[in-house]
N, C-alpha and C positions, 0 to 999 in steps of 0.2 A: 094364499097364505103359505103353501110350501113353498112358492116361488123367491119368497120375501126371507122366507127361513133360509135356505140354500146360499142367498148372495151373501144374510150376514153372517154366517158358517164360513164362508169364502174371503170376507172382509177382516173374521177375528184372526181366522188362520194367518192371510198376508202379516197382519201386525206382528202376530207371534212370530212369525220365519224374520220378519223384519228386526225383532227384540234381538233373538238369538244374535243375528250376524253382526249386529254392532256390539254385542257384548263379547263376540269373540272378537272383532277388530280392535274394539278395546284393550282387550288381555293382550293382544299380537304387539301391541303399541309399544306394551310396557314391558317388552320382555328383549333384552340386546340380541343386536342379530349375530352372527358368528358362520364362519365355513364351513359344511357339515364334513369334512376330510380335513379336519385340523384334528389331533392326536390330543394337544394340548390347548382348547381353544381358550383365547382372550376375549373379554369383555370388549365392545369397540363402537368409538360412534358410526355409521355407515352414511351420512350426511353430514356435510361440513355447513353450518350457518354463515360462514364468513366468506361460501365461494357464493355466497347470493349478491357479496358486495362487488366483484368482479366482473368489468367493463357495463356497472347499472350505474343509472345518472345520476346514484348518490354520488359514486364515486367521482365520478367527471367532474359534477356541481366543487369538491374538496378539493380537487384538484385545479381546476380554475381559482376558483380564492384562494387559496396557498399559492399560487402562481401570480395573480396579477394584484392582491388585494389586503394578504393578510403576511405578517413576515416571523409573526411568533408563532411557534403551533399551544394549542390545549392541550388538554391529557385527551380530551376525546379525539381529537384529529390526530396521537398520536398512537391510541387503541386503533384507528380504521385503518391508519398507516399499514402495524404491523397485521392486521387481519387480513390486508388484501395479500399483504408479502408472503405468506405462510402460506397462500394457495395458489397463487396466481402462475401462469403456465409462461416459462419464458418468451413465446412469441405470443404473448398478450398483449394486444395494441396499449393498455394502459402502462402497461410494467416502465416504458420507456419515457415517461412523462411523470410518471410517477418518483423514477428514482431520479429527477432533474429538480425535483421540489424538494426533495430529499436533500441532495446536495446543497440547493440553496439554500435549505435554511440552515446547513452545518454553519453558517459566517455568524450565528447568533451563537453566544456562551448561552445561555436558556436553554435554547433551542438542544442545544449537545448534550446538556444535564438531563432533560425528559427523555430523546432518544436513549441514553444511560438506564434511566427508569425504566424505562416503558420496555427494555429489551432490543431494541429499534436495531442498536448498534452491531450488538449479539446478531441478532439474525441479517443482517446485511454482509458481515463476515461469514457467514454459515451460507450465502450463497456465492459466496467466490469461488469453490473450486469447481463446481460444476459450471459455472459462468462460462468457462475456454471455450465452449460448445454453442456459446451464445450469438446472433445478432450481433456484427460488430458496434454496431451504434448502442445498444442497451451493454454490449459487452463490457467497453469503454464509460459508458456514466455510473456504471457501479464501480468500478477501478476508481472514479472519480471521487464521488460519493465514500470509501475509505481513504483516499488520499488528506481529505479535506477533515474525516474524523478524526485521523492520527494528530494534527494538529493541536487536541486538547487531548494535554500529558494524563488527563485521569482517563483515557481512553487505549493507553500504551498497553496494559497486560489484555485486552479484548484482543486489540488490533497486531498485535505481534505473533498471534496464532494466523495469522494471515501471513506473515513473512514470507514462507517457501513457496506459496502462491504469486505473491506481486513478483518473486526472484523469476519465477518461470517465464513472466512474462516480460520480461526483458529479453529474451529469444525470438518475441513474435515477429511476423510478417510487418506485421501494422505500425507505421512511425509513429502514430497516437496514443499506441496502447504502451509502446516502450516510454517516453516521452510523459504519460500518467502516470507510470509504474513510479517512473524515477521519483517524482514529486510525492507519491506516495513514501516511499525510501529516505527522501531528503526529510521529510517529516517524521518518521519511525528512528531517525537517526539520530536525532538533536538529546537525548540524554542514554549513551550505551553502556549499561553497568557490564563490570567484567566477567560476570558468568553469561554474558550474552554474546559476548563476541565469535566463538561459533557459527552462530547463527548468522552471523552478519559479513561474514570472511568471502563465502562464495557470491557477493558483490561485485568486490573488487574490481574481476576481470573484465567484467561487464561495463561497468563503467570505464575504464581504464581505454577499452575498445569503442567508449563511444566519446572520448572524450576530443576527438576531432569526426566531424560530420562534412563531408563536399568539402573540404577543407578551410572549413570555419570551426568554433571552438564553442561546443556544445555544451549555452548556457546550464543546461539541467544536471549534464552526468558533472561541472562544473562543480557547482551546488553538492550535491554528492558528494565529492569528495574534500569539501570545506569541513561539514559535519563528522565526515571518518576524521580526517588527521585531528578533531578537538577530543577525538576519543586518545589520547596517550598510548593505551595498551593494544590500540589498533595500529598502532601508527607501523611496527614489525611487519607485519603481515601485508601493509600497503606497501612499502618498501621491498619485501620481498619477492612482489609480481612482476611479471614483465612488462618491460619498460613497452612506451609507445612513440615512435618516431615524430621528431623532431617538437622534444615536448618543451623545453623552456622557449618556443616562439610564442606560447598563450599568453606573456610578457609583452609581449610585441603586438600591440596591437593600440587601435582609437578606440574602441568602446569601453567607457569605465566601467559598467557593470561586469566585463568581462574582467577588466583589469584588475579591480580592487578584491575578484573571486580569488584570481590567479594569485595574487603577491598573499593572501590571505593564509589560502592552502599552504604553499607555501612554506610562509613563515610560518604557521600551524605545526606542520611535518619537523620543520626545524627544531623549530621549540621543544618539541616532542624526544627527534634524537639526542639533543644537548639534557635537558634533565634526566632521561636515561639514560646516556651515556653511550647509547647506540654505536657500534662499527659495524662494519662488514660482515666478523663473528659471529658476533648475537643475532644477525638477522638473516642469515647463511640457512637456518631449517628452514625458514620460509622461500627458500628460492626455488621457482615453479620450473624452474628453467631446466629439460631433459637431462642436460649435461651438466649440469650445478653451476653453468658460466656465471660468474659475477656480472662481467660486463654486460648481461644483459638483463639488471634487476633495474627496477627503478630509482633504488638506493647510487647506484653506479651513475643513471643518466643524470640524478641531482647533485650528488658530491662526486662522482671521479673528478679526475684531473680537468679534463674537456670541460663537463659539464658545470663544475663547482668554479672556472675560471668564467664561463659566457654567465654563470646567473651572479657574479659579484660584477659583473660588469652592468648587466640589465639594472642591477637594484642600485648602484652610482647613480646608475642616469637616471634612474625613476625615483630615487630624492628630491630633486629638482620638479617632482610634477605638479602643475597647478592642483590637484585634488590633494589637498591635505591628506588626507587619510593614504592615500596611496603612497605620498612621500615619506609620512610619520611609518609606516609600515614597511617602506622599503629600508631607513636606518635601521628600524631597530634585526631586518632580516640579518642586514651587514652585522648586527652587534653581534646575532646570536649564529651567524654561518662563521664565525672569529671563533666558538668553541669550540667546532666541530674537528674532529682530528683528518687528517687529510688522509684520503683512499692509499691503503696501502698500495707499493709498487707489485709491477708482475712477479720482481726477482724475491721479494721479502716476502708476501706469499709463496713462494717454490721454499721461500729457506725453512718456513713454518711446516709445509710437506716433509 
């Protein structure tokens, strides 16, 4: 009979140690964790729920279908999107397949409106500047992935806090990452109101320097500079860079896509200095050039004597070209290079000194 007493004396006790502990693990649950050397601590979650979605075969499973099967996302596929993006460690085997889905379904207007929504866009630009440190290959698909957002104009005030970012990386090593930048740019370019031009000025050089590659004429910095010269109040500051050797041969050439860039710019630029009335003058603050030389602005290598005599020669003979569009473009260059006042001489400069 004691013996019987004793175990369940031993059995009420267990229960009871065992009530205790879970009613303190309970209390522990409900109460935020914090640093105990914080002065000023903050409330804080210490588990992230969304890092549970990272590299688990929900996520793979989303990623296959957004890849081979599905081309519109949901709001829920675009809630897991940004929940992986928000934790995910940049050499996470998913991160790089992930923002490839990303990218592709930028080519949908839906598609761009939810990422809007959902934050998508936001946080893909929040991870640019720290990206330089990245994996070339993930480095590069998120350069991409903004390239391809800037495309839709309701996405211009997100994506233009990215500007001084994409500008860096036109200094890379990488002919891909420069080469993405630019397409990014070309895109960021196509509507530049005039409190932004600032920002868009330390371009120029960049492009300007890549605007012959191995000595071919590099479609993209091309591109580039079709979108500045439509900007009128940029057109100064294009003008006032240094010129780049032997630039009206980009005329000269059999690929129209090059060609119809080239007569475009161009006449662009043109058009630009005839309605403002541009000389040498007015676009003399902007010359980059050590020694203030004229003749070595870009302004010089399109209208000086030399250069404004070989480009009404080029655009004669590319009137005549089979592509409509290139000959319709090459008269009207001739109409509007007839405004243009001819580059003052060396001696009538010295008389103005």
């Amino acid at each position: 009979m004691k013996t019987i007493k004793n175990q369940f004396q031993k059995v009420l006790n267990y229960q009871i140690q065992r009530l205790c502990v879970n009613k303190i693990l309970t209390y522990l649950q409900t109460v935020p964790q914090k640093d105990p050397d914080e002065t000023n601590p903050e409330w804080r979650i210490t588990v992230n729920p969304a890092a549970e979605l990272v590299g688990s075969p929900r996520l793979r499973a989303l990623i296959d279908r957004l890849y081979h099967h599905q081309k519109l996302l949901m709001d829920f596929d675009a809630k897991q999107i940004l929940s992986a993006l928000q934790c995910m460690d940049p050499t996470a085997e998913l991160l790089l397949p992930l923002l490839t889905v990303l990218s592709n379904a930028t080519a949908y207007p839906s598609n761009q409106l939810l990422m809007r929504e959902f934050r998508l866009t936001n946080r893909v630009v929040e991870m640019l500047p720290d990206s330089k440190h990245w994996p070339k290959s993930t480095r590069v698909i998120l350069l991409q992935c903004i390239a391809n957002m800037a495309v839709s104009s309701d996405n211009m005030d997100v994506m233009k806090l990215a500007l001084n970012h994409i500008v860096s990386r036109l200094g890379s090593d990488d002919e891909m990452e420069i080469v993405v930048a630019m397409q990014a740019l070309t895109n960021l370019f196509i509507n530049i109101r005039k409190d932004q031009i600032q920002k868009f000025v330390p371009v120029i050089p960049h492009c300007l320097n890549r605007l012959w590659v191995l000595g071919e004429v590099n479609l993209n910095a091309l591109r580039l500079l079709v979108n500045l010269s439509c900007c009128p109040d940029m057109v100064p500051y294009l003008l006032g860079n240094k010129s780049v050797s032997g630039l009206l041969r980009i005329l000269d050439t059999d690929r129209e896509e090059v060609l119809i860039r080239a007569v475009t710019w161009i006449l662009c630029t043109t058009s630009a200095v005839d309605a403002l009335n541009l000389t040498y003058d007015r676009i003399s603050e902007h010359n980059l050039d050590p020694f203030h030389n004229p003749s070595h602005t870009l302004y010089y290598s399109i209208y000086g004597p030399k250069g404004r005599e070989e480009l009404e020669t080029q655009a004669k003979h590319l009137t005549n070209h089979s592509n409509k569009d290139v000959a319709s473009k090459s008269a009207r260059l001739l109409e509007t290079l007839a405004n243009v006042p001819p580059f003052p001489t060396a001696g009538s400069h010295l008389n103005r000194l």
